[in-house]
ROKE-949158 format. One record per residue (C-alpha): x, y, z; residue number from 1. Coordinates in steps of 0.1 Angstrom, whole numbers, m for minus. Last residue first. Example, Ala and Ser with C-alpha at 12.3 -4.5 7.8 and 13.67 -1.06 7.14 Angstrom:
<sites>
137 | m11 | 71 | 2
123 | m45 | 78 | 1
</sites>
This chain:
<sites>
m57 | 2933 | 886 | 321
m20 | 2918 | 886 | 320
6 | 2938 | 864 | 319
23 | 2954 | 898 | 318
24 | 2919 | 916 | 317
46 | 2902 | 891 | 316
41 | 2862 | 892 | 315
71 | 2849 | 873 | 314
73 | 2822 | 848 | 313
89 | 2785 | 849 | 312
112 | 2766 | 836 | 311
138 | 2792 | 843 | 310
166 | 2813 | 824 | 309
191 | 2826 | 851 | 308
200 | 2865 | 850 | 307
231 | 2880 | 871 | 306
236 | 2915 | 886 | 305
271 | 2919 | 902 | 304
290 | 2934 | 930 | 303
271 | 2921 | 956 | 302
240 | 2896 | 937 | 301
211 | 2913 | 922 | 300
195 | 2884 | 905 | 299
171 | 2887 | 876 | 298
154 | 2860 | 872 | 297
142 | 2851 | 836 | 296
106 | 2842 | 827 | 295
88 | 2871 | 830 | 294
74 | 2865 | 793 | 293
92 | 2893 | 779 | 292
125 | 2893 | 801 | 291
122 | 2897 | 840 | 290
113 | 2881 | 872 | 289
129 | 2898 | 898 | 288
158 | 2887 | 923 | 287
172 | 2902 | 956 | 286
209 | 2900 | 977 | 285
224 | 2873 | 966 | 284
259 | 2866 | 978 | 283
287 | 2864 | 949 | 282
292 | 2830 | 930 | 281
254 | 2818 | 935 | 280
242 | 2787 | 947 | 279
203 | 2781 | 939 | 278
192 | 2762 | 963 | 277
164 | 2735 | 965 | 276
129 | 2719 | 968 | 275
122 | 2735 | 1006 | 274
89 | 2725 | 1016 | 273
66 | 2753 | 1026 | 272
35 | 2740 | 1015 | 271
37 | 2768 | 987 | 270
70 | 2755 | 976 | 269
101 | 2769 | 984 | 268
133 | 2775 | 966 | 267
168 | 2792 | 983 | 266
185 | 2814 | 969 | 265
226 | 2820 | 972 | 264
250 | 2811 | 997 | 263
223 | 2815 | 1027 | 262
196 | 2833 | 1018 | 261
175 | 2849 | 988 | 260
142 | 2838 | 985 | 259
126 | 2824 | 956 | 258
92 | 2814 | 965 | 257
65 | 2786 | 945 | 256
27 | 2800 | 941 | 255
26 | 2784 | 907 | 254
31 | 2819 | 891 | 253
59 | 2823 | 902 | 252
70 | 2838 | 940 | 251
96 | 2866 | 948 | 250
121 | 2873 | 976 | 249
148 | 2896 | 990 | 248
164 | 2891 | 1022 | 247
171 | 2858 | 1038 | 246
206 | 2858 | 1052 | 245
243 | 2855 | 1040 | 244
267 | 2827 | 1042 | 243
293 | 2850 | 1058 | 242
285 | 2836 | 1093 | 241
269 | 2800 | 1089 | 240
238 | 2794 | 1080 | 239
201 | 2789 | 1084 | 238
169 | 2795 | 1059 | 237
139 | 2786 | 1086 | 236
104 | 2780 | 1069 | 235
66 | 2789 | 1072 | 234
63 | 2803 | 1108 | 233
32 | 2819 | 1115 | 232
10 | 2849 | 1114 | 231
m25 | 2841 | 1115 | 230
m36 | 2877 | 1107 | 229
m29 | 2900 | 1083 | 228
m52 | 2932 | 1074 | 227
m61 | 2945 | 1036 | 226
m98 | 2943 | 1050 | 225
m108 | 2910 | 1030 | 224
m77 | 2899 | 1050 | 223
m45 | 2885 | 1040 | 222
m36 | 2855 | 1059 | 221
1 | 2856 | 1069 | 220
35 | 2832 | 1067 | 219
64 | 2840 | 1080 | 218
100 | 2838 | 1070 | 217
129 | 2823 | 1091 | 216
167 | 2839 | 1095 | 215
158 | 2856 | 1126 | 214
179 | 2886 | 1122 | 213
167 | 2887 | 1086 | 212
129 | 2878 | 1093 | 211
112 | 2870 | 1061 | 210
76 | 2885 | 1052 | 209
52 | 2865 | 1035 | 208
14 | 2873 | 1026 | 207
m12 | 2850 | 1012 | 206
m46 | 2851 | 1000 | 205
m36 | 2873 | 970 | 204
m40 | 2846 | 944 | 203
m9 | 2844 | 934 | 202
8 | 2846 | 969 | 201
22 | 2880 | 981 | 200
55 | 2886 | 985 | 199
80 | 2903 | 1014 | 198
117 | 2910 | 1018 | 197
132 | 2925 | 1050 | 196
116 | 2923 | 1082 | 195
143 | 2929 | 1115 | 194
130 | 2916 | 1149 | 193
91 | 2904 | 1135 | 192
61 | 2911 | 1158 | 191
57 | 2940 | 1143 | 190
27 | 2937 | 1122 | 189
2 | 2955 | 1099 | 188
10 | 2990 | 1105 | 187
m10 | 3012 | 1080 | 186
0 | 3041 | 1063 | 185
m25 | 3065 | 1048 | 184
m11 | 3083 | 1013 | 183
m41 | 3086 | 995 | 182
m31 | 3055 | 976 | 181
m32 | 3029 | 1003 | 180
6 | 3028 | 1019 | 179
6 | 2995 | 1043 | 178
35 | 2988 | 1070 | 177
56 | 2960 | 1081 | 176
70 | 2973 | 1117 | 175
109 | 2972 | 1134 | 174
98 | 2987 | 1166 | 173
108 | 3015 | 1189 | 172
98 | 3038 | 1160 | 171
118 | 3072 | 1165 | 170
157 | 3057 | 1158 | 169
179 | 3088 | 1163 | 168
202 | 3096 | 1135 | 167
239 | 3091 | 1132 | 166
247 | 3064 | 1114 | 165
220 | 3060 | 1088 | 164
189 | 3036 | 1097 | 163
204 | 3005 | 1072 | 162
192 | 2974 | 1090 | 161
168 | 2993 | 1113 | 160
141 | 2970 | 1098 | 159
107 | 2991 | 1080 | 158
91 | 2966 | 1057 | 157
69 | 2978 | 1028 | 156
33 | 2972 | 1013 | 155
20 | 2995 | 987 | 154
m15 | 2998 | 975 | 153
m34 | 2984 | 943 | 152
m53 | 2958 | 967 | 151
m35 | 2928 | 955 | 150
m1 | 2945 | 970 | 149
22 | 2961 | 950 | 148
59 | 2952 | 970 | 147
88 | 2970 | 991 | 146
114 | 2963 | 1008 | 145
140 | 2982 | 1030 | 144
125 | 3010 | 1046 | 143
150 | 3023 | 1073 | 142
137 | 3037 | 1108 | 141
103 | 3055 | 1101 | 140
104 | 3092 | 1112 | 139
75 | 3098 | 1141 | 138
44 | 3113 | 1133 | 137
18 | 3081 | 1140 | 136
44 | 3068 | 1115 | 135
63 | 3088 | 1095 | 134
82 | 3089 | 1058 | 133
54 | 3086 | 1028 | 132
50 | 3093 | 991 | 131
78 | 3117 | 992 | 130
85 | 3124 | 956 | 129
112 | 3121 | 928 | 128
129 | 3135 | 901 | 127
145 | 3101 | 878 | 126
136 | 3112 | 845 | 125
114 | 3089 | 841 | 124
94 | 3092 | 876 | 123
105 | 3086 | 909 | 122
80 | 3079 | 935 | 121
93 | 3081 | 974 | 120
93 | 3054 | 1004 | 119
111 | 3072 | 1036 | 118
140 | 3070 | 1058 | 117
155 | 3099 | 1036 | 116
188 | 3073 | 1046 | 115
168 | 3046 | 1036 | 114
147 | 3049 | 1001 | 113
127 | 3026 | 998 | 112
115 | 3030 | 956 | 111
87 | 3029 | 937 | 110
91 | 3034 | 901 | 109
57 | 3043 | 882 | 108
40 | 3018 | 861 | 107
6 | 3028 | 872 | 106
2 | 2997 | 886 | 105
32 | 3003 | 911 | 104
63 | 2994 | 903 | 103
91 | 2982 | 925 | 102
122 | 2989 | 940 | 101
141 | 2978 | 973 | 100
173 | 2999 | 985 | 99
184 | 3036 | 977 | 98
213 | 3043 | 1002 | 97
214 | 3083 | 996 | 96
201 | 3089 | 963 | 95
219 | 3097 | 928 | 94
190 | 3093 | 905 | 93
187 | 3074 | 871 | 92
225 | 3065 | 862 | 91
224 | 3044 | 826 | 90
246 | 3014 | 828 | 89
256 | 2992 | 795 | 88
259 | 2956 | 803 | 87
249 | 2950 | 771 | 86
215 | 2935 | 783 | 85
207 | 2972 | 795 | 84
211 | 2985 | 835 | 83
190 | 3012 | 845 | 82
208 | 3025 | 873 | 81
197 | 3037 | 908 | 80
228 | 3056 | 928 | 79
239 | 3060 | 964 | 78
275 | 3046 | 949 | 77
274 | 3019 | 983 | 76
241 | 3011 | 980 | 75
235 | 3007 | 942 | 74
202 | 2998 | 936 | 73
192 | 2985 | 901 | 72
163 | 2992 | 876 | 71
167 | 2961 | 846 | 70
163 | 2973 | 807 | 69
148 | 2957 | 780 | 68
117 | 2985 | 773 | 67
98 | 2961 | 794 | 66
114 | 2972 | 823 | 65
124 | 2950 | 850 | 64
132 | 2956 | 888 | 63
160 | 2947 | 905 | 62
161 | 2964 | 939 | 61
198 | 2960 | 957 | 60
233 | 2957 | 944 | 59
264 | 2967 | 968 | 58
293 | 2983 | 951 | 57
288 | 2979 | 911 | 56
318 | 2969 | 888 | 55
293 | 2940 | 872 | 54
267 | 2938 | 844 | 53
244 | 2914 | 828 | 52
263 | 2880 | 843 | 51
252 | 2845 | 826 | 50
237 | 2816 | 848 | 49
239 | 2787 | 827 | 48
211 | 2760 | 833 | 47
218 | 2723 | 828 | 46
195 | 2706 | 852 | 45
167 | 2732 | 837 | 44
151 | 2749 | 869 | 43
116 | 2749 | 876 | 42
102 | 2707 | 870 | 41
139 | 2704 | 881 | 40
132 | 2715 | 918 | 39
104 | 2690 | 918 | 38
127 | 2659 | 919 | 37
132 | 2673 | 953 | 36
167 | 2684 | 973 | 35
177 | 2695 | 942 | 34
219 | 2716 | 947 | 33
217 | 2737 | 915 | 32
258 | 2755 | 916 | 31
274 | 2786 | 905 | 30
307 | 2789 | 924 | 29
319 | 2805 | 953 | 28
353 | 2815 | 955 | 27
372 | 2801 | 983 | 26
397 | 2779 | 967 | 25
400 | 2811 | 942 | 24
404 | 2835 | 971 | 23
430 | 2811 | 986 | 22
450 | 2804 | 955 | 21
454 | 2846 | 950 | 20
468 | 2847 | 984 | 19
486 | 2822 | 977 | 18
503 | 2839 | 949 | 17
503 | 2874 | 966 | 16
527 | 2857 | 993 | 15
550 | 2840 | 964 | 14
549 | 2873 | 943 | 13
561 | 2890 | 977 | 12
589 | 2865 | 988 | 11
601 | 2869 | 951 | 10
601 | 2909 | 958 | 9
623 | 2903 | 992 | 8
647 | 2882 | 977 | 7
656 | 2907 | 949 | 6
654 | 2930 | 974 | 5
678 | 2910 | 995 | 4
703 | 2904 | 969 | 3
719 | 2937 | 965 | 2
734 | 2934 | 998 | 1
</sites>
């Protein structure tokens, strides 16, 4: 009789064993897949993606800070950290669901806030204010995303993605909005079934928006009247289920995006040829361009916030005049 726990616990290390060979079969792993010669004229063929922190529970809304530190969302901890090269975290606000950052030209963190289903200002020591939360008086659903647009004001998408369990959704659309500085919004489309990352072009001619549900982005013109119009399709980031789906995005100064998708991020140029992907080891979620001469990414990636030296440098709205 004294056997059969003996048995039992060898049985057990042999299940957790291949469990354990599974996850590492299964384990993604960081990998430049080219399908362009032009894909190395922006990423060194030898790269190293390095990890700046880890232990998080979802990360969202890099943003850098020229004092050396990156802003990151926590969804799951309701937090915003400032995250040093150390790996060091420092807690900024403890926020219900805080999703995509940015600053504005005044250098003041802009964040979307979901479950306040608004988009609010935080400064330094990380109080904040409402900037904006309804639409023609009713509660926006969750925002998600938000950018500086060439105009000085705000530009933000409004999915239901994360609308908190619970609450009543008031917009019977899923809208991409404008915030001008005396606090009017804007719609500027809703055409799209769940918006979630969005970018201006270099020269501010050009405005994309990707489509989560969808798994495509959009192109725009951007209006001498801070309008959009010509929307259409600029290029389809599919995958299987688990793969992920296009969310956060950026462009360089060359007019080239980065946008998150499907096992890691995927690289466009303007013409809307896809040049290659960045495969990550955790699922991407959204990027900045970061380090002195903005020409780092810094990738917000599940658990994990990674950086990946580039050939190339970063267009950052929020510094553009």
């Amino acid at each position: 009789m004294r056997r059969y726990p003996a048995v039992a616990l060898l049985l057990a290390v042999l299940f957790a064993a291949v469990l354990e060979l599974r996850a590492q079969k299964s384990k993604r792993e960081f990998q430049l897949h080219a399908d362009s010669e032009e894909f190395w004229t922006l990423v060194d063929r030898d790269a190293k993606l390095s990890m700046v922190g880890t232990g998080f529970g979802f990360t969202e809304g890099p943003v850098w800070d020229p004092e050396g530190f990156v802003h990151v969302s926590d969804e799951v901890t309701n937090k915003i950290f400032r995250l040093y090269a150390d790996g060091r975290k420092e807690e900024l606000v403890s926020l219900g669901d805080p999703d995509g950052n940015t600053y504005d030209r005044q250098h003041r963190l802009i964040d979307c806030a979901s479950v306040l289903r608004a988009i609010i200002r935080l400064d330094r020591d990380g109080k904040y204010e409402i900037l904006a939360e309804r639409f023609e008086g009713k509660k926006f659903n969750s925002p998600n995303d938000v950018v500086t647009g060439p105009d000085g004001a705000l530009y933000f998408t409004d999915p239901t993605l994360d609308l908190p369990e619970g609450q009543k959704q008031e917009i019977t659309f899923k809208g991409v909005y404008r915030l001008d500085p005396s606090g009017k919004v804007s719609l500027l489309t809703k055409e799209l079934s769940q918006p979630n990352g969005l970018a201006f072009s270099p020269d501010g001619k050009k405005f994309y928006v990707d489509d989560s549900e969808q798994r495509n982005i959009r192109v725009f013109d951007f209006t001498m009247d801070h309008t959009l119009a010509n929307g259409r399709m600029f290029a389809e980031e599919p995958g299987g289920k688990g793969d992920g789906v296009p969310d956060g995005m950026k462009v360089d100064l060359a007019g080239n995006l980065y946008v998150t998708g499907p096992k890691g991020i995927w690289i466009w140029n303007a013409l809307g040829r896809h040049l290659g992907t960045i495969e990550m080891p955790e699922q991407s979620a959204n990027l900045a361009w970061g380090d002195p001469d903005y020409g780092t990414l810094y990738i917000t990636a599940t658990t994990s916030v990674y950086k990946l030296r580039t050939r190339t440098h970063g267009f950052v709205p929020y510094l553009s005049r």
